[in-house]
MILO-123249 format. One record per residue (C-alpha): x, y, z; residue in three letters; residue number from 1. Coordinates in Angstrom, 3 decimals. Example, Ala and Ser with C-alpha at 12.3 -4.5 7.8 and 13.67 -1.06 7.14 Angstrom:
BEGIN
12.300	-4.500	7.800	ALA	1
13.670	-1.060	7.140	SER	2
***
This chain:
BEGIN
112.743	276.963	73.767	UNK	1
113.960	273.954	76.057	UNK	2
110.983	271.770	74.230	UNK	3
111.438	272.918	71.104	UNK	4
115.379	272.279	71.158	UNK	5
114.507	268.561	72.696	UNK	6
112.528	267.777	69.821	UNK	7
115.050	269.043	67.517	UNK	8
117.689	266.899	68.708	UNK	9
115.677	263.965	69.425	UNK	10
115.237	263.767	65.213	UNK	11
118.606	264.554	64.885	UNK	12
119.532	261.307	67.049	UNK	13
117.486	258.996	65.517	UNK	14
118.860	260.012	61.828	UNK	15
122.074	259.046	63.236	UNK	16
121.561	255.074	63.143	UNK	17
119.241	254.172	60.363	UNK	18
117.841	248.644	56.056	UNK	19
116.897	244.962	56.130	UNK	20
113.837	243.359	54.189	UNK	21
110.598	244.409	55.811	UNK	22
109.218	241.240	58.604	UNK	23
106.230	240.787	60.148	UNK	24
106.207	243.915	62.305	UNK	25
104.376	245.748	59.543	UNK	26
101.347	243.227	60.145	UNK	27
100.249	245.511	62.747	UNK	28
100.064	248.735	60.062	UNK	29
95.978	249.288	59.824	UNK	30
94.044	248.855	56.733	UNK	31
91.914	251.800	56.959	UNK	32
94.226	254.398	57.614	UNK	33
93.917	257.889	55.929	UNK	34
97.580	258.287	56.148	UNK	35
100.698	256.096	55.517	UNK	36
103.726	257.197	55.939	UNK	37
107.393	255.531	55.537	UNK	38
110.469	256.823	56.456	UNK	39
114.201	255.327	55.326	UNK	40
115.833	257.379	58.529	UNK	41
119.580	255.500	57.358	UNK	42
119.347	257.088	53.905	UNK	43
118.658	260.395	55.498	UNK	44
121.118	259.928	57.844	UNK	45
123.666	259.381	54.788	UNK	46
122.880	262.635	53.679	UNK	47
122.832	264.585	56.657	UNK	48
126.373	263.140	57.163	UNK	49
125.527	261.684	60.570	UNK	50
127.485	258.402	59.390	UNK	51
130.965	259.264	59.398	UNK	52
130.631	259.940	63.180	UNK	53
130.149	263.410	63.220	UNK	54
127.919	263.146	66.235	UNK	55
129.593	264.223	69.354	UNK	56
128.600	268.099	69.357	UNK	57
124.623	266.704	69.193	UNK	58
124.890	263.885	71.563	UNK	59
126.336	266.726	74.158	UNK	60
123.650	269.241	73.901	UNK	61
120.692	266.234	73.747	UNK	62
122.643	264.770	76.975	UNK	63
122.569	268.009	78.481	UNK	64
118.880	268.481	78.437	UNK	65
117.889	265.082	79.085	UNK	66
120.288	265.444	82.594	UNK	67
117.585	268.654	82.848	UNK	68
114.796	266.449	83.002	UNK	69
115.373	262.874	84.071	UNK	70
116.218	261.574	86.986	UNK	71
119.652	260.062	87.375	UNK	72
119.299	256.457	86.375	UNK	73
116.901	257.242	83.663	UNK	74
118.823	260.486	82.812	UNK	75
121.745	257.852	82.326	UNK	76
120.156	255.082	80.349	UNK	77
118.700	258.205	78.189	UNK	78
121.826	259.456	77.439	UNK	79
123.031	255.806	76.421	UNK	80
120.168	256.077	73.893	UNK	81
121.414	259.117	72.232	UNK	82
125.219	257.466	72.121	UNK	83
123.175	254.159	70.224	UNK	84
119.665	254.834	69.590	UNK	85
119.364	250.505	68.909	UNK	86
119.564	250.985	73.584	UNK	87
115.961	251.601	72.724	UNK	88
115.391	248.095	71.738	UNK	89
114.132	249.347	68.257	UNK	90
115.509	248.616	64.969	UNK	91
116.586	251.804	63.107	UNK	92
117.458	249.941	60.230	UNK	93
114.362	249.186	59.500	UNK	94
111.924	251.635	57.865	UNK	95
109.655	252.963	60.213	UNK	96
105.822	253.847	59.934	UNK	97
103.518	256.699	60.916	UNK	98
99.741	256.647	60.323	UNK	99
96.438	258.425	60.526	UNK	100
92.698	256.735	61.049	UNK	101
90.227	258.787	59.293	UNK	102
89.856	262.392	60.194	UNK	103
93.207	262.158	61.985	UNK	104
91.433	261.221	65.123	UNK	105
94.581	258.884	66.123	UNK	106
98.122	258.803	64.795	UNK	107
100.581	255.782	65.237	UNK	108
104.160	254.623	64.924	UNK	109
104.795	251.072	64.060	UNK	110
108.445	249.982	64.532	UNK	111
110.369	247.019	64.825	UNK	112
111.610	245.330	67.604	UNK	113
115.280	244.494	67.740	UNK	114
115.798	243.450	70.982	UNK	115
112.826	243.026	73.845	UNK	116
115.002	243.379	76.720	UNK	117
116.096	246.634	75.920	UNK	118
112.605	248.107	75.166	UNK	119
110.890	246.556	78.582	UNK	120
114.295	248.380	80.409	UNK	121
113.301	251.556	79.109	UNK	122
109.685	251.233	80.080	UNK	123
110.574	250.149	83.550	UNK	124
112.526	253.370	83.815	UNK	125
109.886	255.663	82.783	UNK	126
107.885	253.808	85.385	UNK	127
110.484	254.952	87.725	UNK	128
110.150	258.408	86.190	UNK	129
106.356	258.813	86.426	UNK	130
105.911	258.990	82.944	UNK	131
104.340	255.768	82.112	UNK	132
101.787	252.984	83.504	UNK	133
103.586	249.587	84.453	UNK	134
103.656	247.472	81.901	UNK	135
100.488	244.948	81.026	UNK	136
100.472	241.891	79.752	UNK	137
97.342	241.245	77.315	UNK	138
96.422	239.386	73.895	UNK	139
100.296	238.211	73.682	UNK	140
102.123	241.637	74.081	UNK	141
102.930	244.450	76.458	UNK	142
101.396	247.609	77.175	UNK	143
101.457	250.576	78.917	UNK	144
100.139	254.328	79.185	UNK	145
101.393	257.560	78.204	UNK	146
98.635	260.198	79.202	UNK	147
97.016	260.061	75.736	UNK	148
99.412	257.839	74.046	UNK	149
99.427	254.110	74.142	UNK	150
102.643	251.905	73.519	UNK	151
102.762	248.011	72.785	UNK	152
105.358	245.827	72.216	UNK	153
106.120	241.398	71.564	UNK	154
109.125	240.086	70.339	UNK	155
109.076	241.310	66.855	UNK	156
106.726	244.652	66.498	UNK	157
106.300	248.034	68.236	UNK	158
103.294	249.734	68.419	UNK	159
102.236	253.261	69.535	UNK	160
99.087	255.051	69.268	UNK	161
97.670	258.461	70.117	UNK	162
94.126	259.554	70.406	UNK	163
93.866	263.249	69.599	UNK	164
90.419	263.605	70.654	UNK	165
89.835	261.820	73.752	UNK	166
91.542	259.479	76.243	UNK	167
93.471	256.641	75.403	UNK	168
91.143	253.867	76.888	UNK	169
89.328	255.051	73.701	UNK	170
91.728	253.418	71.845	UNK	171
92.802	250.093	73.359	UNK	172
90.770	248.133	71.468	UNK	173
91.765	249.171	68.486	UNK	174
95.379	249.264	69.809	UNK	175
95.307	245.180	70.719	UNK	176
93.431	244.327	67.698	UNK	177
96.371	245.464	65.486	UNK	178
98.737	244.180	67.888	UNK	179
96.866	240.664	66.791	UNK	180
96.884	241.174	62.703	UNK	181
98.181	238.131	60.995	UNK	182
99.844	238.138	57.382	UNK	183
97.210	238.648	55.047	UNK	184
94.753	241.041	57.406	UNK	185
96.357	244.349	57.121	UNK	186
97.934	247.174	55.055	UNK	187
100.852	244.684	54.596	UNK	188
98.762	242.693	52.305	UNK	189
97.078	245.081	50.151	UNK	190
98.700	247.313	46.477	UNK	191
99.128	250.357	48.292	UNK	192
101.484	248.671	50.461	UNK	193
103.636	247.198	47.679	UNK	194
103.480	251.123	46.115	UNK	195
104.531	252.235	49.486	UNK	196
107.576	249.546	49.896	UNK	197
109.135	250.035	46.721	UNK	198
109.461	253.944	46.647	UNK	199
113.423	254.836	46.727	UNK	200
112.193	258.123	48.340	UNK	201
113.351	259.598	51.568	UNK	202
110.285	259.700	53.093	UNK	203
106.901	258.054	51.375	UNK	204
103.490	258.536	52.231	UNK	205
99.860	257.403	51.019	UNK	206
96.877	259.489	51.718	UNK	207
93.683	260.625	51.067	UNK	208
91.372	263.837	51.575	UNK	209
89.184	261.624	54.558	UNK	210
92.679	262.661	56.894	UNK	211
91.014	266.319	56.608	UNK	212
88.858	266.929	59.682	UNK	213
85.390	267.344	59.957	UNK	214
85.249	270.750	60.157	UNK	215
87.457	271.735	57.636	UNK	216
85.554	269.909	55.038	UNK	217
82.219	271.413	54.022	UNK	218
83.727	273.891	51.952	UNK	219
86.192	271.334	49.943	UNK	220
83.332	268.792	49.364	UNK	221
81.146	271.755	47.783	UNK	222
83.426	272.274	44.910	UNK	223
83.524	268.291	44.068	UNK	224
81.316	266.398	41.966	UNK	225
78.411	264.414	44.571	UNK	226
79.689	261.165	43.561	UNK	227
83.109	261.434	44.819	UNK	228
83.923	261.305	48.117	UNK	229
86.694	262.770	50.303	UNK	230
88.406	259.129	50.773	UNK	231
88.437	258.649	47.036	UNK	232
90.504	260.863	46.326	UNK	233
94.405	259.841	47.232	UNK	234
97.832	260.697	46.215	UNK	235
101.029	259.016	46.634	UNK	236
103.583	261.617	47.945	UNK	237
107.599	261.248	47.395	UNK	238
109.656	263.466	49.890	UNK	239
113.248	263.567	48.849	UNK	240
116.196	265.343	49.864	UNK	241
118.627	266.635	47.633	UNK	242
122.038	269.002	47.564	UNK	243
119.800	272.848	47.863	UNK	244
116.411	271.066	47.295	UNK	245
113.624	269.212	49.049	UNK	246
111.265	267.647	46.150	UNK	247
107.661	266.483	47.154	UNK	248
105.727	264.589	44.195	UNK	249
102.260	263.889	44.760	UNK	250
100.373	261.892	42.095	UNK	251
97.116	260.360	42.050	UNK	252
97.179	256.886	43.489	UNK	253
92.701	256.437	43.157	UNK	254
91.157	253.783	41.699	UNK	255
87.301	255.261	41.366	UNK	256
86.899	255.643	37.679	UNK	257
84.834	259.193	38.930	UNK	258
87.975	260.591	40.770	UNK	259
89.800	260.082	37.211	UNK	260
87.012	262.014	35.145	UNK	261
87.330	264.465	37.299	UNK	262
91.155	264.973	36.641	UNK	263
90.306	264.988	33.027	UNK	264
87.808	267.808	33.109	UNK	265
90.242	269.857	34.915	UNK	266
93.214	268.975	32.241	UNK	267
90.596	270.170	29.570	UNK	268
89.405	273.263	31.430	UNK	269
93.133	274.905	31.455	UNK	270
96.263	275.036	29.512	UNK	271
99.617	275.835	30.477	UNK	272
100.156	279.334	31.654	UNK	273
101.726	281.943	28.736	UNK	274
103.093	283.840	31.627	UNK	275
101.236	287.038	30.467	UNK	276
101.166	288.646	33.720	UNK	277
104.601	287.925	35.075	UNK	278
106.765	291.167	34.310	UNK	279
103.194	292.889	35.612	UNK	280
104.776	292.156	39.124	UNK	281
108.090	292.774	40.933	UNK	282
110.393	290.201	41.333	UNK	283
110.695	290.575	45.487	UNK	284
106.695	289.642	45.075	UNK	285
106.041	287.586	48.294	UNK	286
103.735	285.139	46.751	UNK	287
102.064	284.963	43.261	UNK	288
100.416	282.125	41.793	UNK	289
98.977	282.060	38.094	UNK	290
96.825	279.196	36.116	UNK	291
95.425	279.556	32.399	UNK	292
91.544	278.872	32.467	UNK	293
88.202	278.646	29.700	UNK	294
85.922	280.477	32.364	UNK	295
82.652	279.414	30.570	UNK	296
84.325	275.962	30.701	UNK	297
84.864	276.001	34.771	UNK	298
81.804	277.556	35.416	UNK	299
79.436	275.035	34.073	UNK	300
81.851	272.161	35.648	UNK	301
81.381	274.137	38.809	UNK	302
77.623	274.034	38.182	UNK	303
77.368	269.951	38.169	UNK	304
77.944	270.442	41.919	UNK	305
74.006	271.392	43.112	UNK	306
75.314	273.410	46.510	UNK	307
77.664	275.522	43.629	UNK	308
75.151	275.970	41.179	UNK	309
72.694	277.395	43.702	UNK	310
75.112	279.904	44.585	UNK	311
76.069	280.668	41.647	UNK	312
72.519	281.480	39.856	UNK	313
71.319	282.888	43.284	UNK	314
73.773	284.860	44.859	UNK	315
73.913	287.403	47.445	UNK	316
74.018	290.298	45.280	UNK	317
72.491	289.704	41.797	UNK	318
75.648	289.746	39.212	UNK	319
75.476	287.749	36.545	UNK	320
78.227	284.933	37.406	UNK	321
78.217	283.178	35.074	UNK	322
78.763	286.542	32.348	UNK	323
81.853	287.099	34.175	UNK	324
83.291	283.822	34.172	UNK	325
82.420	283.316	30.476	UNK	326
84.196	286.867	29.828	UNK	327
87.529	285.114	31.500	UNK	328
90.010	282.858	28.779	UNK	329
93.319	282.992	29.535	UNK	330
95.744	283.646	32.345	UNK	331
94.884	284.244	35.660	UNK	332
97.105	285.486	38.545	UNK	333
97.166	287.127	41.673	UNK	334
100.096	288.342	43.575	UNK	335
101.008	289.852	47.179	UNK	336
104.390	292.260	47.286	UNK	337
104.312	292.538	50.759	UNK	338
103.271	290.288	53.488	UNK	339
102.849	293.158	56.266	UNK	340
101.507	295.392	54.193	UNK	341
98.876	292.901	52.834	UNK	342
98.236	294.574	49.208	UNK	343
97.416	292.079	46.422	UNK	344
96.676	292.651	43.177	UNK	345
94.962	290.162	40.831	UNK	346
94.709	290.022	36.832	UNK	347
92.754	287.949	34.164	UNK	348
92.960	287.672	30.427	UNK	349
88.829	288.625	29.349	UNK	350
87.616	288.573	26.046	UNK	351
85.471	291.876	26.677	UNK	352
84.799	294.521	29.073	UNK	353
80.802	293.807	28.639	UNK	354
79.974	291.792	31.953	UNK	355
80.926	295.367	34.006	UNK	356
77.398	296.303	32.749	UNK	357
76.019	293.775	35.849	UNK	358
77.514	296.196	38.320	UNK	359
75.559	299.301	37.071	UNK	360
72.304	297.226	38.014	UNK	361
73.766	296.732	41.362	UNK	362
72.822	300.604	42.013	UNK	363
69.293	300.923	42.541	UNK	364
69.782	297.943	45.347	UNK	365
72.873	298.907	46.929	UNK	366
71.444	302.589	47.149	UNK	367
69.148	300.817	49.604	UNK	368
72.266	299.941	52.372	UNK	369
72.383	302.928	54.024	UNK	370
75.909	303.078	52.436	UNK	371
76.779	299.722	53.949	UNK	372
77.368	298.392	50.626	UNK	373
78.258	301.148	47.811	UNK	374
79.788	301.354	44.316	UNK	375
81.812	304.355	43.200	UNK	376
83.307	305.153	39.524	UNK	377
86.629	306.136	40.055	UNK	378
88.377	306.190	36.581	UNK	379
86.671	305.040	33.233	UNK	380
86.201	301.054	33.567	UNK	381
86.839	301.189	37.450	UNK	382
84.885	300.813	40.221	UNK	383
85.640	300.496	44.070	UNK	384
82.761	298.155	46.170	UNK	385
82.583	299.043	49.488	UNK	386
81.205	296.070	51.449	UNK	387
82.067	294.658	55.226	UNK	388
85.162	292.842	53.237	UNK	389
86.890	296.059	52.905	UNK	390
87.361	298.279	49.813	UNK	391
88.344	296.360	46.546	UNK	392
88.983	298.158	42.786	UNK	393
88.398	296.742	40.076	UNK	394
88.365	297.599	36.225	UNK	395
89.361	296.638	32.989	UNK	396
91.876	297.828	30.704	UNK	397
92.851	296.506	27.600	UNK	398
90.876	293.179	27.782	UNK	399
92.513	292.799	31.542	UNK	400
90.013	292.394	34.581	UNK	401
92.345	293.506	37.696	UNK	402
90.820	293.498	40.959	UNK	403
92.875	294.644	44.185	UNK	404
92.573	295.543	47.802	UNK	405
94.782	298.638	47.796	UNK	406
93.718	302.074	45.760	UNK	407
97.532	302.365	44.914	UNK	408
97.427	299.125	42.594	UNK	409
94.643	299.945	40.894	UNK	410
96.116	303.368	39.868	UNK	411
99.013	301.520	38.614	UNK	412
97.355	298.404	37.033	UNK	413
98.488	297.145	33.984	UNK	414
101.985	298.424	34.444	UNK	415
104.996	296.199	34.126	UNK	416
108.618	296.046	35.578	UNK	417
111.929	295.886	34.442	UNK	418
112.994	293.382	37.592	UNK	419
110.004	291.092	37.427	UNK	420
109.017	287.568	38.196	UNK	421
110.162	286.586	34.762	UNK	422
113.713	287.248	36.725	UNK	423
113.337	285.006	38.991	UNK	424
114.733	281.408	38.718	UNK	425
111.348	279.186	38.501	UNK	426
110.375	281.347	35.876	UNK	427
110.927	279.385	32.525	UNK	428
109.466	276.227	34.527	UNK	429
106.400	278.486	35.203	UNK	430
105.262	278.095	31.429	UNK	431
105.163	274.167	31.370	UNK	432
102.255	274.115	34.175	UNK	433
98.867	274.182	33.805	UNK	434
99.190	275.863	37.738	UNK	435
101.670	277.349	39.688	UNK	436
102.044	278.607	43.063	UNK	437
105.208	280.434	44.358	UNK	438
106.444	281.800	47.949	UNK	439
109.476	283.441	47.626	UNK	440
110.576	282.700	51.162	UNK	441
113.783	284.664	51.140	UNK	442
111.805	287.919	50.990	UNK	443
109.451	286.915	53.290	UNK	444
112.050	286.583	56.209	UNK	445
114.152	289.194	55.301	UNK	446
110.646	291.101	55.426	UNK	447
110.330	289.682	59.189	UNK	448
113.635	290.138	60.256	UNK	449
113.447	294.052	59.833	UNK	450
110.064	293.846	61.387	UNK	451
110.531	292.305	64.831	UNK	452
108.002	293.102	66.678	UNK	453
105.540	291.661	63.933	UNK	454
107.411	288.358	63.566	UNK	455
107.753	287.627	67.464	UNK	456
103.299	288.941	67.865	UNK	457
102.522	286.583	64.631	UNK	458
104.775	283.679	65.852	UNK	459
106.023	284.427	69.788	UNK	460
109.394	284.954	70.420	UNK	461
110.955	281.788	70.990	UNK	462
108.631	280.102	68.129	UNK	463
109.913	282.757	65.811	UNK	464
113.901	282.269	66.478	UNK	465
113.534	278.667	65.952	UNK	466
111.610	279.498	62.484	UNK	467
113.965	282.156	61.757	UNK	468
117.522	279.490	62.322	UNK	469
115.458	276.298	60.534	UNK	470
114.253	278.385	57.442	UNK	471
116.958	281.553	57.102	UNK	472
118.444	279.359	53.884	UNK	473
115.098	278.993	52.294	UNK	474
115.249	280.787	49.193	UNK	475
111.734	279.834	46.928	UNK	476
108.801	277.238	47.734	UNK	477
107.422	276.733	44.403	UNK	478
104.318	274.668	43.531	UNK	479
103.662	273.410	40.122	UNK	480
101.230	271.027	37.744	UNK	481
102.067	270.354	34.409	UNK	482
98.384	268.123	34.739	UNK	483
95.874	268.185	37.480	UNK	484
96.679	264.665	38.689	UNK	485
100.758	265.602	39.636	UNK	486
101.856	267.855	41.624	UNK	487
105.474	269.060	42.735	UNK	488
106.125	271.067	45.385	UNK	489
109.945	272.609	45.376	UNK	490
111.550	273.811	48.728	UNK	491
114.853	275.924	46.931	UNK	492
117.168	276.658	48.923	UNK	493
120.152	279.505	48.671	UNK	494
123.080	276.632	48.937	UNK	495
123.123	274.622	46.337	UNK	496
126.190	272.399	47.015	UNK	497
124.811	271.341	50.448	UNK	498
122.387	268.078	50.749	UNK	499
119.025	269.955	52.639	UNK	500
119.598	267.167	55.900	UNK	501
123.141	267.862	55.943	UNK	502
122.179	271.852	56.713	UNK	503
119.645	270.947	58.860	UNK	504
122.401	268.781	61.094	UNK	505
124.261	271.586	61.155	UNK	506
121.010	274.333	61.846	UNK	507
120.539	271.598	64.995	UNK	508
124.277	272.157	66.077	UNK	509
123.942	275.976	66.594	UNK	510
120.854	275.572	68.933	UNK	511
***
């Protein structure tokens, strides 16, 4: 818990002294990166209320657990740090900057430097401390070591890197070569970076799907068209902080004129949601999410892609895919009541009940198994398909296709309740978006709390007290799209009056 509550408080320090026009320290800020990130740490200081002085009860407990770990002269000039973060040397005035390389193989920090002195005193006492090479001097800057990590430093930028997936020696090349970037060479010089600068947003970021890695991407670049690829596609993200909100806006920031069609197709595919299936769940749901499709429309867009369309016209079992999605116009949503118990329940508006027909021909082959696959009747226009996934129902009733994992559900499918998700808050914003994705968070830990032993297996004990104190306020996460290229994700929270940073000061305090 020690670590956890160091980290906590280290965040909470720096948010304490945050702006002057950007200089040259953002020369060293990569070109290529996959992420870019800037942060305005005074404005979020401002609202946490960290700049009327209201400090002293976090500067105690972050001196106590630096005295914990330090030894005393370092312990001492640490604690001078957390009294004036601007002991480090860096300005935190200034915004700073995180990025990514591609595949998030390394992550950096650019800051800049506000006084050298300071900065080389605090390297010489982590020297002292074992925690850090001495410093080298090398293509006109200092640097030094960190186990993985990487840290350089001249009179007006700081620079530190992390490899992820090796040692750092792996990255000094690149580390220097930044360290060298003149006006004109970097990120400084390009759009993105003017985008980037100008935000008024809390926090401001620039990415693109290439940040995903490796092995998390096969089944993302299957469902896009072959001429786009993964780095293509980017979004500029806006992370503010508001009195009982945190708003993220992500918008499409691409320039390839494929990336764009795309978009369009999926704007012409779907229409905002009519919110048909709404009052068909409760309004405690734990999670529900709902879009309004053209099946027949999606499917052949799906087909463009030549790994989809080979699945689909050849798949494992011989349905007819592409009878089912052309049965399917309409809303679409699936829903979870209960995150223990792990029942969902999923509807779709269909135009006819004909495309069940493709299961009957299943028979004959599944018959073949030895009951390792098998289809039952068990109520006119239901079926349950036993398969190594589990048991699923499905039917249709009254031009709705419901499909669900528990035999309960399907019994009552089609049912509706007087307390439903049209009750709930987000609800009349639901109907402007073409998707829509909700986690009603408050249920979810209340769910947790009076389930203890699941919370502390899922999350371990200490892990889950820290998640329970840093999210207890969290009321709704909702994510919406009015159109494919914008997206807003909404972190509601029960306190309305309170700016989110300012709770979160206070959240740190108790620790």
């Amino acid at each position: 818990m020690k670590g956890w509550k160091m980290i906590g408080m280290v965040i909470a320090a720096c948010f304490m002294y945050a702006c002057s026009p950007h200089t040259e320290y953002t020369n060293a800020l990569p070109k290529d990166a996959s992420l870019m990130l800037s942060a305005d740490l005074q404005a979020m200081a401002l609202k946490g209320g960290l700049g009327n002085g209201n400090t002293q009860s976090i500067e105690e407990k972050i001196g106590g657990l630096i005295q914990e770990s330090l030894p005393d002269d370092a312990a001492r000039f640490a604690r001078q740090i957390v009294e004036d973060p601007s002991e480090t040397g860096l300005s935190f005035s200034d915004k700073m900057y995180v990025f990514a390389t591609p595949h998030a193989n390394a992550i950096g920090l650019v800051a800049k430097v506000k006084n050298e002195g300071k900065l080389e005193k605090m390297f010489n006492l982590l020297e002292e401390s074992h925690l850090c090479n001495t410093l080298t001097e090398e293509s006109g800057c200092r640097w030094t070591q960190m186990g993985n990590t990487l840290c350089a430093f001249n009179n007006g930028t700081f620079l530190a890197m992390h490899n992820r997936t090796g040692g750092a020696e792996n990255i000094k090349g690149t580390l220097l070569s930044l360290m060298r970037q003149q006006e004109g060479e970097g990120f400084a010089s390009s759009s993105d970076y003017s985008r980037l600068a100008s935000s008024d947003a809390d926090i401001c970021l620039l990415t693109d799907f290439s940040l995903i890695p490796d092995q998390w991407t096969t089944f993302l670049r299957m469902g896009l068209p072959a001429d786009i690829r993964l780095e293509d596609i980017r979004h500029l993200v806006n992370i503010r902080f508001e009195k009982g909100l945190i708003q993220i806006v992500a918008e499409d920031a691409t320039k390839n004129p494929a990336v764009q069609a795309f978009y369009q197709s999926m704007d012409k595919m779907t229409m905002p949601i009519q919110g048909k299936f709404m009052n068909a769940y409760p309004g405690k749901s734990m999670t529900w999410s709902g879009v309004n499709m053209d099946g027949k429309t999606i499917y052949n867009t799906l087909c463009q892609n030549p790994s989809i369309r080979q699945f689909m016209q050849s798949p494992p079992l011989p349905i007819d895919i592409e009878r089912i999605f052309a049965s399917i116009t309409g809303d679409v949503s699936i829903g979870m009541q209960s995150f223990l118990n792990g029942g969902w329940i999923a509807y779709a508006q269909v135009t006819n009940d004909q495309f069940l027909e493709t299961f009957e021909e299943l028979r004959p082959l599944l018959a073949m198994s030895g009951g390792q696959v098998a289809l039952y009747d068990t109520a006119p226009n239901q079926y349950a398909l036993k398969s190594y996934l589990g048991i699923h129902w499905f039917g249709v009733k009254n031009d709705v296709l419901y499909i669900t994992n528990r035999h309960t559900l399907a019994e009552e499918a089609g049912r509706t309740y007087g307390v439903s998700l049209d009750n709930r808050p987000w609800a009349s914003e639901a109907r402007k978006n073409r998707l829509i994705g909700v986690i009603n968070a408050a249920s979810l830990m209340d769910e947790m709390r009076e389930n203890p032993y699941a919370a502390r297996t899922l999350a371990g004990k200490e892990t889950w007290k820290l998640i329970d104190l840093l999210t207890g306020g969290c009321e709704d996460i909702v994510l919406n799209a009015q159109k494919w290229e914008k997206f807003t994700l909404d972190i509601q929270m029960k306190d309305k009056r309170a700016n989110v940073l300012e709770t979160l000061v206070k959240t740190l305090e108790k620790l």
